[in-house]
C-alpha positions in Angstrom: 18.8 -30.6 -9.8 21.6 -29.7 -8.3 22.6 -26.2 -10.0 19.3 -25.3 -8.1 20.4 -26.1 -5.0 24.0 -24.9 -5.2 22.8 -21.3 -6.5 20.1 -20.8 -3.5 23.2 -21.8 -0.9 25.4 -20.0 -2.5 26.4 -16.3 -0.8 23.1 -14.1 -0.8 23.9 -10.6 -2.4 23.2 -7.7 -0.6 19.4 -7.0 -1.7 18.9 -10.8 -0.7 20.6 -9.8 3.0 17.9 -7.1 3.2 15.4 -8.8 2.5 14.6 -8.0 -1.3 14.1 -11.3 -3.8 16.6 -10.8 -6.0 14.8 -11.9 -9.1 11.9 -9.3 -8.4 14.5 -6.4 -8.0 13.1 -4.7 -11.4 9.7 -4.9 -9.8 10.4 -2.8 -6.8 11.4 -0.3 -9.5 8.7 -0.3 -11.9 6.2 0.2 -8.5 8.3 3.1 -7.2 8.0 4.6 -11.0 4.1 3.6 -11.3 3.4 5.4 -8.0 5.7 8.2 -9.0 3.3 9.1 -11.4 0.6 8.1 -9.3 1.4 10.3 -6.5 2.0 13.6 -8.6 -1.5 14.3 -7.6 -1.9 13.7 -3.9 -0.6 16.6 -2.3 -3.0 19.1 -4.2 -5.6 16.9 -6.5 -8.8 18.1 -3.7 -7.6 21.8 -3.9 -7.6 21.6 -7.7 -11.0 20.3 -7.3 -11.9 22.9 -5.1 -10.3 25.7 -5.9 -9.8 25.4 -9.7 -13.1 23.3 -11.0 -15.5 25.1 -8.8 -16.7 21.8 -7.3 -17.2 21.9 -2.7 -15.0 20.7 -0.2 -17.6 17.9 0.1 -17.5 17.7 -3.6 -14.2 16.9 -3.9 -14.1 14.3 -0.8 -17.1 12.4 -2.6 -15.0 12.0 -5.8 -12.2 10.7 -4.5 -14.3 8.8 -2.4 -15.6 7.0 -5.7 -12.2 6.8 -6.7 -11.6 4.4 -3.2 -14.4 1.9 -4.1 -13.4 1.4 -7.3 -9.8 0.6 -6.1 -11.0 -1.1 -3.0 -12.8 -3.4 -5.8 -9.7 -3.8 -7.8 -7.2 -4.6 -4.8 -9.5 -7.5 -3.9 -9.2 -8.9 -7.3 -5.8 -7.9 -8.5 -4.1 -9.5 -5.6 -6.6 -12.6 -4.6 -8.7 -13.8 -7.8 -7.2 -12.5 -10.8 -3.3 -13.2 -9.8 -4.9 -16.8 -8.8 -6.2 -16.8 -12.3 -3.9 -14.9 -14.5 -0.8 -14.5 -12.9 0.5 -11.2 -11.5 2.0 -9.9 -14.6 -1.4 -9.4 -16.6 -2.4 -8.2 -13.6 0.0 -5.6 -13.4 -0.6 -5.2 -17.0 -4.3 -5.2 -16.9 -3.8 -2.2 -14.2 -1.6 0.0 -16.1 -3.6 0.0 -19.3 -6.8 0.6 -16.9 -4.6 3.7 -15.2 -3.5 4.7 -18.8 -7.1 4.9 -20.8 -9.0 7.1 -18.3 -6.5 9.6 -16.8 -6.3 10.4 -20.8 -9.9 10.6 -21.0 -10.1 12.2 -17.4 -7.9 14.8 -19.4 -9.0 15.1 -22.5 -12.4 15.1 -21.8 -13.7 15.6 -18.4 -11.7 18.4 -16.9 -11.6 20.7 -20.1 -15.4 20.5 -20.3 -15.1 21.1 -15.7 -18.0 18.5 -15.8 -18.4 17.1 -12.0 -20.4 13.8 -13.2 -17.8 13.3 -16.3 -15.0 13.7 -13.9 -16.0 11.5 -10.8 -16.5 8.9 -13.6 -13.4 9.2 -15.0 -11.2 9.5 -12.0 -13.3 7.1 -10.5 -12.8 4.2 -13.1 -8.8 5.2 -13.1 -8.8 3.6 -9.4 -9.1 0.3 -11.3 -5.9 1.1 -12.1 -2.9 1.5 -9.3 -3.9 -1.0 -7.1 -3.8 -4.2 -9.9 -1.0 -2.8 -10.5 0.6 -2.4 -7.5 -0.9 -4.9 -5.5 -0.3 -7.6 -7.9 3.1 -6.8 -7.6 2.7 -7.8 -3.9 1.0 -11.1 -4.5 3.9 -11.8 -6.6 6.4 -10.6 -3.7 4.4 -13.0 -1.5 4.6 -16.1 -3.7 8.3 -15.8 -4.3 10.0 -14.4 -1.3 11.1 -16.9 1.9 8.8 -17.1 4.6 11.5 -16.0 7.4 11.9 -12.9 5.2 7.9 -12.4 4.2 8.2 -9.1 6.3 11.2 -7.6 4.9 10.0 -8.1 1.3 7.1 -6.7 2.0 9.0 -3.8 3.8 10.2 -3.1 0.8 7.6 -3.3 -1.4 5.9 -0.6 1.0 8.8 1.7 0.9 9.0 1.5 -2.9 4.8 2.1 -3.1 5.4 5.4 -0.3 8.4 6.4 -2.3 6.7 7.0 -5.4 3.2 8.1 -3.4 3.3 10.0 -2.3 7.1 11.2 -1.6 8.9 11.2 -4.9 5.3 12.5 -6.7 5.1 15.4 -4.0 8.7 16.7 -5.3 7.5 16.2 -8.7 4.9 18.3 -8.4 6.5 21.3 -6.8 9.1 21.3 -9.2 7.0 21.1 -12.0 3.7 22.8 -11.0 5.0 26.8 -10.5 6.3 26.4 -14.8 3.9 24.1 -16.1 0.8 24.7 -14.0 -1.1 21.3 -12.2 -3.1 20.3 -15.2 -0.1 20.0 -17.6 1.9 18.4 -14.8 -1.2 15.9 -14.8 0.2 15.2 -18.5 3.8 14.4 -17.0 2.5 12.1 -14.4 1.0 9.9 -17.5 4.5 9.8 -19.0 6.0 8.4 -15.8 3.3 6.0 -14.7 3.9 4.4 -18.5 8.0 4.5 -17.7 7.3 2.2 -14.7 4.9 0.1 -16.6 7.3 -1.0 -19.2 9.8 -1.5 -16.4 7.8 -4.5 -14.9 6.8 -5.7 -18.5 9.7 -5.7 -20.5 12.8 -6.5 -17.7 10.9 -8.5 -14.9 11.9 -12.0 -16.3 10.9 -13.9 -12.6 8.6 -16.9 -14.2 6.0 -17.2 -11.3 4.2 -14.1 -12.4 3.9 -15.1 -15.5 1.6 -17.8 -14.8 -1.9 -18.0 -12.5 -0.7 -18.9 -8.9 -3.5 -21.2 -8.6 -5.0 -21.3 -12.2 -6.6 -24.8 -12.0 -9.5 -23.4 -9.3 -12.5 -21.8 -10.3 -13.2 -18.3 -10.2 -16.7 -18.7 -8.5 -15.5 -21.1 -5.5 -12.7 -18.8 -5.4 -14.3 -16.1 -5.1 -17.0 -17.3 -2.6 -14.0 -19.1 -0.8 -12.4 -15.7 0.3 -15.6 -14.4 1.7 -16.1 -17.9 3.4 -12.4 -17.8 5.0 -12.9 -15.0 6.9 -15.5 -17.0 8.6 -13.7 -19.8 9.0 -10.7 -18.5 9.8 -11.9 -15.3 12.3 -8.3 -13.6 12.5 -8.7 -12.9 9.3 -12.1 -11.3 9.4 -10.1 -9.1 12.8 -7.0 -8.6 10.2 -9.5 -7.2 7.3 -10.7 -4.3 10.2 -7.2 -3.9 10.7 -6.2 -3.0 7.3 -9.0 -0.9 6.5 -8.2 1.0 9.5 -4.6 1.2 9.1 -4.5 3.7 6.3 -8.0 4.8 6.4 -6.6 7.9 8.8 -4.3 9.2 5.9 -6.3 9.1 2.7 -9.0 11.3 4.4 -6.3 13.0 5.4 -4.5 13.8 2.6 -7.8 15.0 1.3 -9.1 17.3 4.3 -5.5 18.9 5.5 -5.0 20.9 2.9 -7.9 22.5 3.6 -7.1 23.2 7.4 -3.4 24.1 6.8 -4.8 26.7 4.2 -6.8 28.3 6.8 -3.9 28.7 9.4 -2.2 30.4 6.2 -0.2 27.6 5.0 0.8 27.8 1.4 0.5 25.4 -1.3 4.3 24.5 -1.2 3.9 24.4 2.7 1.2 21.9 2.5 3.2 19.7 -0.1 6.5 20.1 1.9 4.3 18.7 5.0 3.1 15.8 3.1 6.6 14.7 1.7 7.7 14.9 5.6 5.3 12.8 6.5 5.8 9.9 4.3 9.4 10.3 4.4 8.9 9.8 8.6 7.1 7.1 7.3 9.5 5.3 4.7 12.2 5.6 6.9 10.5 3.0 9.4 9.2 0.7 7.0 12.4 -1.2 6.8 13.0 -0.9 10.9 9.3 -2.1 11.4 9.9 -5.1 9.0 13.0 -6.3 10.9 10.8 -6.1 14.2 8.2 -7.9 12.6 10.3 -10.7 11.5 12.8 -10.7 14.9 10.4 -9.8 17.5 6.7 -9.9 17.5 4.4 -8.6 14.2 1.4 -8.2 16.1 3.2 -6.2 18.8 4.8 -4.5 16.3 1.1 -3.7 14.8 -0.6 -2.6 18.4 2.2 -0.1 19.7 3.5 1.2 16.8 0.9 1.1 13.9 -2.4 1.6 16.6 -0.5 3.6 19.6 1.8 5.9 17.8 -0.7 6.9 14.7 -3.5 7.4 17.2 -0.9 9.9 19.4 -0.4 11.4 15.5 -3.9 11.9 14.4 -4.8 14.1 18.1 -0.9 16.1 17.4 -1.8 16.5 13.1 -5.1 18.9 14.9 -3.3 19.6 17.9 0.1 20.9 17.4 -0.9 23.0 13.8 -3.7 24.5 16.2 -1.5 25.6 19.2 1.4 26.8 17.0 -0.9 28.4 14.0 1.3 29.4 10.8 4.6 27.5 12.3 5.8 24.8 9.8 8.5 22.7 12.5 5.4 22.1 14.8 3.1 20.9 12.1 6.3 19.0 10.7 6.3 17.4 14.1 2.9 16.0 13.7 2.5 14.5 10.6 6.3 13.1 11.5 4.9 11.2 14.1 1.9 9.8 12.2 3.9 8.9 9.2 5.8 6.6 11.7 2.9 5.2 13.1 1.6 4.5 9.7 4.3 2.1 8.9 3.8 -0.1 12.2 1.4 -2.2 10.3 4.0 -4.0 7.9 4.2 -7.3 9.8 0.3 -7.7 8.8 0.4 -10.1 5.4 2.7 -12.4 7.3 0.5 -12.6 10.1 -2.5 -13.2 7.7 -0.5 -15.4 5.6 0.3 -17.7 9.1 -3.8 -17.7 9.2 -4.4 -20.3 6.0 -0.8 -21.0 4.3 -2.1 -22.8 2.1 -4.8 -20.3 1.1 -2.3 -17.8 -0.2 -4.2 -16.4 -2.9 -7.4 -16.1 -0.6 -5.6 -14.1 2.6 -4.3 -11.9 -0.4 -7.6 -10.9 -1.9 -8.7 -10.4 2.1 -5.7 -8.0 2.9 -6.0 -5.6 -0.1 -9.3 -5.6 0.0 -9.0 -4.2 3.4 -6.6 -1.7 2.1 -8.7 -0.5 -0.9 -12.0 0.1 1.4 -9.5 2.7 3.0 -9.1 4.5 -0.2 -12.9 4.6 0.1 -13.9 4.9 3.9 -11.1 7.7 4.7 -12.4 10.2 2.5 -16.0 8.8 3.6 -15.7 9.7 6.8 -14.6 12.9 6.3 -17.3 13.9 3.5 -19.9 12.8 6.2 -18.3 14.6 9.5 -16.4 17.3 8.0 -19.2 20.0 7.2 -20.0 19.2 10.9 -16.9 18.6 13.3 -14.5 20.1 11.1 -10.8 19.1 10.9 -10.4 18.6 15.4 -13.2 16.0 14.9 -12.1 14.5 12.0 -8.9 13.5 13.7 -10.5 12.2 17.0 -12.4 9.8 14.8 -8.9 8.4 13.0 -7.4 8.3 16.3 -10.3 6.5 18.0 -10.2 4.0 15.3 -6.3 3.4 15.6 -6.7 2.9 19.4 -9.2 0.2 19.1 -6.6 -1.1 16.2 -3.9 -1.4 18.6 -6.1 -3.9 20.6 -7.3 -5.9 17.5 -3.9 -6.7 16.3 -3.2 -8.5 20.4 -5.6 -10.6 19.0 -4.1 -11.7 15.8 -1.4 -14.5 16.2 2.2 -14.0 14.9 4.2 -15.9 13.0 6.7 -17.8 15.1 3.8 -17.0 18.4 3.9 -20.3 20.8 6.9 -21.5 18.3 10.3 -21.3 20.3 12.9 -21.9 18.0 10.7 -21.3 15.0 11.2 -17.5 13.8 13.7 -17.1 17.0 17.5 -16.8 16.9 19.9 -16.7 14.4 20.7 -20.7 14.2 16.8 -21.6 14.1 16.3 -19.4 11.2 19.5 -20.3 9.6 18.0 -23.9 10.0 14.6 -22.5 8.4 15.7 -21.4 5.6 17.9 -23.8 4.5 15.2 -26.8 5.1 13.1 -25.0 2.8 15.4 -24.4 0.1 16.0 -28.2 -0.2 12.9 -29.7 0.5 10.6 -26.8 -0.9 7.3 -28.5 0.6 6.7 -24.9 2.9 5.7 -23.4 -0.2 2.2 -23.7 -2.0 3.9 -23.2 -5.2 7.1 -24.6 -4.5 8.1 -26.2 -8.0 8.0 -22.3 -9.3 9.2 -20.7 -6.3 12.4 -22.7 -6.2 12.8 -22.9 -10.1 16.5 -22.7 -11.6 16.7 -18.9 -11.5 16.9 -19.4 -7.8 13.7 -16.9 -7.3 13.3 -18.6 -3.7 16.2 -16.7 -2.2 
């Protein structure tokens, strides 16, 4: 018992200090390589479909937008249910053979033969894929990492995700797209996504992922019970609108730019070079936005910076590109902005999590839900409105959405909110942490969490 004990107090190395678990280091990695692969696509997937296949701008928005409810589906189980159930690494698993199968067939088969119904079903299914994968990595970050650290870790897990997509997958594909062309470079996404794959299931070695977080409950009352919470527990009904909002804004986006930024005579590598700004803007304040989440106030954190700022960014993403025409430092400007304001939210599973502690799994399945239906609603919206109100109204609709985020998330209590000394100056958490590394009864898998390898740190 004591070798335990000794190891957690023991001097935290420096991905422990930041706010990474230590024992899931190799699953930060395998997500940045999984979303590598992922993200190879993003910055050009509804031009291809467009431009290439023959299919209409609306066409395109309407596969991708079977694409979100397929992975709005699979983020509610991967990271409530299923990890309750199987554990997060057959989630994870379960994801990357499901990402695998049909981007081969979606290859093989469906684009070859340019069939629309062949390809929405295709792509469409492949969403089962990146979000088990992915956000089973998450439930796994939130069973294992401290509670005083919940936003770092999850920080980090949002800069490895927007690292790989769509950063990382953006420079893939303008280095590889002028010599190989996008379809073949389609083939070298597959070879990456499997790279980060065997990262998680050959070298991450942390035991709680291994099993079902809650695997003696049954899958029906579980399942039932996350609906019911967010009844029971209205917050989290306000925090599912939240989510869904939050990234609703750049997934139609990233489908409905390209097609404005062409018309003001951006190029393909313009368009791309805009994107990777964006979410570089964006990963940079990830890790700031954690640290003001845990030190200062999430939900504050959520209203100005997540609702506020990516609001101002939507209007200036229409505004600034219209003004300034073919000028690439204005339209860098913009989607700078946004990308900052699209971080804000990353104090929001802590602030769900302080809803129903001990209904982990649950709060889970209700935060990636919300952030699958954005895969779905974004491009949604802009399927619907587009034709209509063009690119200008498309953006007033994001913004208007973010603005009534901003006062949603006042609504939604923080951790440490009413709590002075709890969450608040150095000694207090210093106190924190140590109390739960000894007694371990914080934790609603505590035996696991605080197991030999020291996985609680």
């Amino acid at each position: 018992m004591s070798g335990p004990a000794t190891s957690a107090a023991g001097p935290r190395r420096f991905p422990e200090r930041v706010g990474i678990p230590r024992a899931l280091g190799w699953g930060y990695i395998g997500v940045l390589l999984f979303m590598i692969g992922d993200g190879v696509e993003t910055s050009y997937l509804s031009k291809y479909l467009g431009d290439d296949l023959g299919f209409s701008e609306t066409g395109a928005g309407a596969v991708i937008t079977v694409y979100g409810v397929t992975a709005a589906i699979a983020s509610f189980l991967g990271a409530g249910l299923l990890s309750d159930r199987w554990g997060p690494r057959r989630v994870m698993a379960a994801g990357a053979a499901a990402w695998v199968v049909f981007h081969v067939l979606m290859l093989a088969v469906a684009v070859p033969l340019e069939n629309y119904w062949l390809v929405m079903v295709t792509y469409g299914l492949r969403g089962f894929g990146y979000p088990m994968f992915a956000y089973g990595f998450l439930s796994w970050v939130m069973a294992v990492a401290p509670r005083d650290h919940q936003s770092k870790a999850v920080g980090w897990f949002w800069f490895s995700y927007s690292a790989g997509y769509p950063i990382i997958g953006s420079f893939v594909f303008a280095a590889a797209t002028p010599a190989l062309g996008f379809y073949t470079t389609l083939w070298l996404s597959l070879a990456v996504v499997l790279a980060g794959s065997l990262v998680v299931l050959l070298l991450l070695r942390e035991p709680t992922g291994f099993t079902g977080l809650a695997p003696g409950r049954d899958a029906r009352t579980e399942l039932a019970g996350t609906f019911r919470i967010l009844f029971e527990k209205p917050k989290l009904g306000i925090s599912l609108v939240i989510r869904l909002i939050n990234t609703t804004p750049s997934f139609g986006m990233w489908v409905f730019m390209p097609f404005f930024v062409r018309d003001l005579g951006f190029g393909d590598g313009e368009w791309n070079a805009l994107l990777v700004v964006m979410m570089v803007a964006n990963l940079c304040a990830l890790p700031v936005f954690g640290v003001l989440g845990d030190n200062w106030s999430g939900r504050r954190t959520c209203a100005l910076f997540g609702g506020v700022l990516g609001a101002a960014g939507c209007l200036l993403c229409y505004q600034l590109p219209a003004a300034a025409g073919h000028a690439f430092l204005p339209a860098a400007v913009a989607v700078a902005v946004y990308g900052v304001g699209l971080a804000g939210y990353v104090p929001l599973p802590a602030m769900m999590t302080a809803q129903a502690p001990e209904r982990r799994g649950q709060v889970m399945g209700v935060y990636t839900l919300g952030a699958g239906l954005s895969v779905a609603v974004g491009p949604l919206i802009g399927t619907v409105t587009y034709g209509s109100f063009g690119f200008r109204g498309l953006m007033v609709i994001y913004a208007a959405l973010l603005s009534l985020n901003a006062v949603l998330c006042l609504c939604v209590t923080s951790p440490g909110d009413g709590s002075p000394g709890t969450g608040r100056g150095r000694r207090g958490r210093r106190r924190g942490v140590r109390s739960r590394r000894t007694a371990g009864t914080a934790w609603p898998y505590p035996t696991r969490a605080a197991g030999p390898t020291g996985t609680s740190t």
